[in-house]
N, C-alpha and C positions, 0 to 999 in steps of 0.2 A: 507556627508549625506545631500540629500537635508529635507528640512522642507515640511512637511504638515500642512496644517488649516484646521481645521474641529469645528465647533464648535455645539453645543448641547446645544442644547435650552430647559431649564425645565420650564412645565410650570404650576399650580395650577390652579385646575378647577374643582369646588363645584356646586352640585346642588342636590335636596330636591326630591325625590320620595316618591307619599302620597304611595297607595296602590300596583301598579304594581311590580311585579317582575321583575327584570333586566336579559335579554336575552342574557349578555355578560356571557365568558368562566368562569365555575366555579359555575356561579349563577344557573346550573341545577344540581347540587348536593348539594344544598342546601335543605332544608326543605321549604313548600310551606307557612308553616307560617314565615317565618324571610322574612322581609320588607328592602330595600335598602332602604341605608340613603344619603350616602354625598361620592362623588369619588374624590380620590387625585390621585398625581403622586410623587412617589417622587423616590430618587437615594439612594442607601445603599453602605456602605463600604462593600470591599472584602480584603482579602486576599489570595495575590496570588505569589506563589511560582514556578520556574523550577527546573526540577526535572532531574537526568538523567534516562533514560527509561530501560526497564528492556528485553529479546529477546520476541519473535514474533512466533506466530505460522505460521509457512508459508509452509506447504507441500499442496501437488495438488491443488495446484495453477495453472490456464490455463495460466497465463501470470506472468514475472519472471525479473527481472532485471540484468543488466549484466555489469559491470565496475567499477572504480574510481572516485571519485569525491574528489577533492582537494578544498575547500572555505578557505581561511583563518578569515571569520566570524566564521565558525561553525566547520573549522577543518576537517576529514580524513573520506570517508566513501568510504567503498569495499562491492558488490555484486557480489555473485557468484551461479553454479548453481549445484544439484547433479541431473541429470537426468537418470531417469530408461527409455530401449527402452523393445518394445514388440517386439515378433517374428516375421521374413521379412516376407511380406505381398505375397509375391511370391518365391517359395522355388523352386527347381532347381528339374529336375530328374536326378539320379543317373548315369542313359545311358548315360547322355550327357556329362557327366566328363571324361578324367580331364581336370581340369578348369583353366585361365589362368586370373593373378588378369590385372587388370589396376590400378585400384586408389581407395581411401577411403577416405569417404569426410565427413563431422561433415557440416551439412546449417542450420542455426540459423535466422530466421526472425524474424524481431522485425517492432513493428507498430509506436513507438513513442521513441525519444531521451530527456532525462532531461540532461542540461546539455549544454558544450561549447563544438561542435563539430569538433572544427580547431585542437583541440591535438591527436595525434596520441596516439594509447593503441597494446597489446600484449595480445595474451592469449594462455593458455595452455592448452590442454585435457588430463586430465589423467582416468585411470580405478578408477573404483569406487570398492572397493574390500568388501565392505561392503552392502549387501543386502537391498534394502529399503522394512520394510514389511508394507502391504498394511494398517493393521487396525491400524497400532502405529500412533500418532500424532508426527511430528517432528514440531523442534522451528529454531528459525534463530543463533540460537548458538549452532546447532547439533554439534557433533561430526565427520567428513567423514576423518578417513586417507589418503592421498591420496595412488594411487596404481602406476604405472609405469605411464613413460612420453607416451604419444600417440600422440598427435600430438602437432601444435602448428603456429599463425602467427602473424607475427609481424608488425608492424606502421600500424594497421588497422585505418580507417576515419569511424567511423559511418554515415550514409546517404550519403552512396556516389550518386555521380551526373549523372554518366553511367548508364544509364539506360539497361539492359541486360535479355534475355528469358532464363529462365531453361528448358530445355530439360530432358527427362528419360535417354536417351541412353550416356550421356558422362558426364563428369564434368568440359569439359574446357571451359564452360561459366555458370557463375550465375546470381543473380535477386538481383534487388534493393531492399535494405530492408534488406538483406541476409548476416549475418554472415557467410563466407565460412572457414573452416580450415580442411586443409588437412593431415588425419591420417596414421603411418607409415603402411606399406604393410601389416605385420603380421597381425594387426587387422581382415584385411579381411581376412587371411589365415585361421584365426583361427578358425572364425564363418562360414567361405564355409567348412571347415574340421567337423563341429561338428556332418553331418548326419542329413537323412530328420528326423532321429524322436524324433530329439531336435528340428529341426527348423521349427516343428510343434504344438509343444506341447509348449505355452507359461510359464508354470510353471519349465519345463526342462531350457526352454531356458532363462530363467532368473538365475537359478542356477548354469548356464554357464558362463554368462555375466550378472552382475548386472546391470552395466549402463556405465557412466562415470559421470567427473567431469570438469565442466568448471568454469575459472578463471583468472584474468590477472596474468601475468607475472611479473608484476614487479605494484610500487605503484605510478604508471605517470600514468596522465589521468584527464579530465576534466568534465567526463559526463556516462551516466547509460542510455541504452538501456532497454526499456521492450521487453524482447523476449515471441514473441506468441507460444507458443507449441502446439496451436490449428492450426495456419498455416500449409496448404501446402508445406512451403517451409523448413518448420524448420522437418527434419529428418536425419540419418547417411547413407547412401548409399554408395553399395559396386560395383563398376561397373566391371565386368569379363567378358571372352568369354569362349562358350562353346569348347569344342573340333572339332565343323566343324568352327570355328571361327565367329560365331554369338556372337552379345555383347549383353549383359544382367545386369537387374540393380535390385540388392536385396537392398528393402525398408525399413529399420527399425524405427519405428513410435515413439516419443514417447509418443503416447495416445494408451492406454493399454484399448483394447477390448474385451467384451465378451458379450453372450448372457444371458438375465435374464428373465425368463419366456416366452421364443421366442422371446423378445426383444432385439436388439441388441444394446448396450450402449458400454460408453467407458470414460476415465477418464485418469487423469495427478499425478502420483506418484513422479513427482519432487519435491525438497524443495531447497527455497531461503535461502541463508547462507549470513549474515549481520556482518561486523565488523565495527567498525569505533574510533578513538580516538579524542575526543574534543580539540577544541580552548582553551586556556588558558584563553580566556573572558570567554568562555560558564564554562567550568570548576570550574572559581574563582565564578560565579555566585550560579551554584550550593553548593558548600562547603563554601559560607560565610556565612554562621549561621542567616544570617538574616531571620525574619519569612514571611516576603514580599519583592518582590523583583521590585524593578521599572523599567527594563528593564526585559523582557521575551524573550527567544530561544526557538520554536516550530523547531525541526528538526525531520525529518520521517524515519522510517525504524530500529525501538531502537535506537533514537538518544538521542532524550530530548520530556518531555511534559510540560504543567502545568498542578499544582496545582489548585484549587478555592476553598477557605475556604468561603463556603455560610452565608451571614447573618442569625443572629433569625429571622424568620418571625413570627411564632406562636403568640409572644406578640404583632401583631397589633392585637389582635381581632378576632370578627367572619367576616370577609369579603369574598368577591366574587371578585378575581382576574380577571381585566380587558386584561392588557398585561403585558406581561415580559419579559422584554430584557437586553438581557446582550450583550454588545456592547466591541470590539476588536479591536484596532487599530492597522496598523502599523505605526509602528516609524522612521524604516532604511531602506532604499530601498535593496534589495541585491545587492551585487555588483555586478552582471551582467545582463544583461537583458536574458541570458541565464536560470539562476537560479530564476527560474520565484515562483512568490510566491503560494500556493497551490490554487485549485478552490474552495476547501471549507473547512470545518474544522468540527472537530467533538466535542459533550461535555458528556463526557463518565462518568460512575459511577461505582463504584465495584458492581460486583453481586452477589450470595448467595456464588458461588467458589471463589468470588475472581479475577475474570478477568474483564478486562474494555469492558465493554458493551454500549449499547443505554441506553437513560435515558425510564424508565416502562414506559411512557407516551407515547412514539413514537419521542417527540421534541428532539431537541437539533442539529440541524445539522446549521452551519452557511457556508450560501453559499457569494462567494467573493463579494460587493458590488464596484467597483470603478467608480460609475456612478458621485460620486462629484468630483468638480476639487479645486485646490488651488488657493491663488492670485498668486502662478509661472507656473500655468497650470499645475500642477502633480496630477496626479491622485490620488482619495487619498482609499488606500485600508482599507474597513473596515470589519469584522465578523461581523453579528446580528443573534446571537441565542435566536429566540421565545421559551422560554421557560412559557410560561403561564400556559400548564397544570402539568406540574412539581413543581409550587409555588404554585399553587391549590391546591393541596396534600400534598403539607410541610405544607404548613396555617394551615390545619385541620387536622394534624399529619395521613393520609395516605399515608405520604412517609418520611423517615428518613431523616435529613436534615446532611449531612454528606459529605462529599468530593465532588467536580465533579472536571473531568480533560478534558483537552484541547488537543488534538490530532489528528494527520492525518490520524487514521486510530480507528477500533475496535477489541474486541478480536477475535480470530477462532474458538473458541470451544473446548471442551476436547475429542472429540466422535474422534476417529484414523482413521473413513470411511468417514468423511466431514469434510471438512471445511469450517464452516460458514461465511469467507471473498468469498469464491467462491458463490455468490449469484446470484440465475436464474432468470431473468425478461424477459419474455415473448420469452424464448426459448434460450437467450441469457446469457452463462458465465460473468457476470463479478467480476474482479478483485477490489474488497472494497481498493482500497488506500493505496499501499506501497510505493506509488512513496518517492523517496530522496528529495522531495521540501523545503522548511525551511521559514520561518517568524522572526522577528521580532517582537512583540507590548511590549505596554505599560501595566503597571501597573499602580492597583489604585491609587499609590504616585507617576506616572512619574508628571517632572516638569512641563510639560507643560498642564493643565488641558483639553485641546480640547482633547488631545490622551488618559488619563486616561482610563482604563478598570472600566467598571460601570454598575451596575443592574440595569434599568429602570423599575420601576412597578407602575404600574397605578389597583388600587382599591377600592371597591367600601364597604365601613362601612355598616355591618350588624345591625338591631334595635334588 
C-alpha cells in the first residue's frame, strides 16, 4: 500500500459584525433582526460504519453491465442481464417462404469496460421463461429461472483490437465494442415459424418470446462491460433467405416502441441482476460489532456502503452556516490500476419510504479531487461533500439530523413505469452509477490523522 499525505489545515478566524447581515449560506433564512456576531471553524467527530448493502433497483436501465470481477480486497462480484426484445422491425411476407435459416446472432455493445481486460470470460444465453412486465419494478436480486441453453462463447477479450464493420445482410463480421454470441438454429426457426400476426403485434410477440438471459459461464473473469442497449449494435438478428434465395435480416431490438399520443417513444424493459460474495477483510469489517470503524470499503453495485452518524449541531446555537465539508480520503490504492476508484461519490439519506435518496437540499455529491500530490508524487484521492445547506437545516431543526450514507449510486424509485436512476438531461438517458468501482478511505479514528473522515464547518454566531 502506498502512503498518502494530505494534511488539513484548521484554522480560527473571529471577527465582530456591528449591524450588517451576513450574505453567506444560511444567513437568508434567517430573520432580518438577528445580527452576526463572531465566525469560527471548527472539526466534529463522526461516526462512521460499513455496512453491507442491500439489492438495487435496476430494471430499464439504457445501459447494463456484463461479467465478473474477481478483487481479492473486496471479493466476488457477477453481472448479469435479463433482456426483453420487441418485435423484428421488418417482418417477412408469407409469399416469399419457405425460408432458409443461416445464423442467429445475440451483438451486445458496450461503450465502457471496468475492470482488467487481459482475462478471458464465457458467456451464456439462455430463454428467459418468465415475462418481464412493463409496470413492476424489478431489483438486482430478482428472481429469473433460467429456460434452455441458446447460445453461448467462450475466452471472449472485451475491447478487442480489430477493428471490424457490421453489415445487415450477414454475420460473419462484427464491430468493435460488440459482444457477438452465436444462437443455436432453432431460435430462428421458432420466431420465422410464429406468423406475420405475431410478428407484428408486439404484445403477441412477447407472449411468445419473453426475452433471454445473459450471463457468464463460469465465475473467471476480471472485469464488467456496460452494455449500451440503446446502441445500434446491441440487437438479436436472424439472417435467412427467402425462397428465390435473397438473404434477409429480421432485427429484434431490445428498445421496446410505441406510439403515445402520435408520438413515437421507446424504452429498455431489461434488468441488471448483481451477486457478489465479500472478502473476509470487507466481511470481518462489517460483523465486528464495532460502532466505528477505521477503515471503510465503498464497493458498488449491492456491495457495501457507509454509514455517517451526524454530530448534534442544534446545541451551537442560533447560527448562519458558512460551509460544510465533509471530507473522504482514500487510504489504499486498489490494487490495480484497472480497478480505478469511482468519479464521484454520493451522500444519501433515507426518505419518507425508506430508500436512499439525494439529501432535500440538492447537496451532497462528492466529485473525485486528486489535484494534490504526495511527498512520493501519488496522487492523493480525496471526496469533498459541500454540504452547507443541509447543516443549515439540521441547526435550525428544518431537517432531521439522522443517518446519511456514502454510496456509488441512489435509489430508483418505487413507480414500476420509471426508474428514477434513468435520468434525462438535455435529451440524453443517463445511467446514475452502478458501475462495480470500490474505494477504500479512512475513518474518523484512522491512525493517521491527515486521512481521518471529518466535517469541516465554518459559522457564523447569531446575537
Amino acid at each position: 500500500m502506498k502512503k498518502i499525505y494530505f494534511v488539513s489545515i484548521i484554522t480560527l478566524v473571529s471577527f465582530l459584525s456591528a449591524c450588517k447581515k451576513d450574505s453567506s449560506i444560511g444567513a437568508d433564512i434567517l430573520p432580518n433582526s438577528d445580527l452576526l456576531n463572531v465566525r469560527f471553524t471548527d472539526s466534529f467527530s463522526l461516526s462512521v460504519k460499513t455496512l453491507g448493502d442491500t439489492f438495487l433497483r435496476t430494471d430499464k436501465l439504457s445501459k447494463n453491465f456484463l461479467g465478473v470481477v474477481n478483487d481479492p480486497q473486496f471479493g466476488f462480484q457477477k453481472a448479469s442481464i435479463v433482456i426483453e426484445l420487441d418485435r423484428p422491425s421488418t417482418v417477412y411476407d408469407d409469399t416469399l417462404g419457405p425460408f432458409t435459416l443461416d445464423s442467429v446472432v445475440l451483438f451486445l455493445g458496450y461503450t465502457s469496460v471496468y475492470g482488467d481486460t487481459t482475462v478471458a470470460q464465457s458467456f451464456n444465453v439462455y430463454a428467459n421463461n418468465n415475462k418481464v412486465i412493463e409496470t413492476n419494478a424489478y431489483y438486482s436480486n430478482s428472481i429469473f429461472p433460467v429456460g434452455g441453453l441458446l447460445g453461448s462463447v467462450t475466452n471472449y477479450y472485451f475491447q478487442p483490437t480489430t477493428t471490424k464493420v457490421m453489415t445487415f445482410a450477414t454475420d460473419t463480421i462484427g464491430s468493435i465494442r460488440t459482444l457477438r454470441i452465436k444462437l443455436n438454429s432453432f431460435v430462428g426457426y421458432s420466431i420465422l415459424n410464429l406468423g406475420q400476426n405475431i410478428l407484428r403485434d408486439s404484445t403477441a410477440f412477447k407472449n411468445s418470446f419473453p426475452g433471454v438471459i445473459v450471463e457468464n459461464a463460469s465465475n473467471a473473469g476480471k472485469a464488467m462491460a456496460e452494455i449500451n442497449l440503446v446502441s445500434t449494435n446491441s440487437h438479436l438478428s436472424i439472417f435467412y433467405k427467402n425462397k428465390y434465395g435473397v438473404q434477409q435480416q429480421m432485427k429484434l431490438n431490445p428498445n421496446i416502441f410505441n406510439f403515445t399520443s402520435g408520438v413515437l417513444s421507446y424504452r429498455q424493459n431489461s434488468i441488471n441482476l448483481f451477486t457478489n460474495t465479500l472478502s473476509s477483510i470487507v466481511t470481518n469489517t462489517i460483523n465486528s460489532g464495532m460502532p466505528s470503524d477505521s477503515v471503510n470499503y465503498i464497493l458498488g453495485q449491492g456491495g457495501t456502503i457507509i454509514r455517517v452518524g451526524m454530530p448534534t449541531v442544534s446545541n451551537l446555537g442560533k447560527v448562519a452556516v458558512n460551509k460544510a465539508v465533509l471530507s473522504v480520503s482514500q487510504v489504499q490504492q486498489n490494487n490495480s490500476t484497472a480497478l480505478q476508484t469511482p468519479s464521484f461519490l454520493l451522500l444519501l439519506k433515507r426518505n419518507s419510504v425508506g430508500n436512499l435518496d439525494i439529501l432535500s437540499t440538492g447537496d451532497g455529491i462528492g466529485l473525485l479531487d486528486t489535484t494534490a500530490i504526495d511527498v512520493l508524487g501519488n496522487k492523493i484521492s480525496v471526496y469533498n461533500f459541500n454540504i452547507s445547506q443541509y447543516i443549515q437545516k439540521v441547526s435550525t431543526g428544518q431537517e432531521t439530523n439522522t443517518d446519511l450514507f456514502i454510496a456509488t449510486y441512489r435509489s430508483g424509485g418505487n413507480d414500476g413505469t420509471v426508474n428514477g436512476l434513468n435520468t434525462i438531461t438535455n435529451g440524453n438517458t443517463i445511467n446514475f452509477s452502478y458501475t462495480p468501482s470500490r474505494v477504500i478511505v479512512g475513518g474518523p479514528n484512522y491512525s493517521d490523522a491527515r486521512y481521518k473522515m471529518k466535517l469541516n464547518l465554518t459559522y457564523t454566531l447569531i446575537k
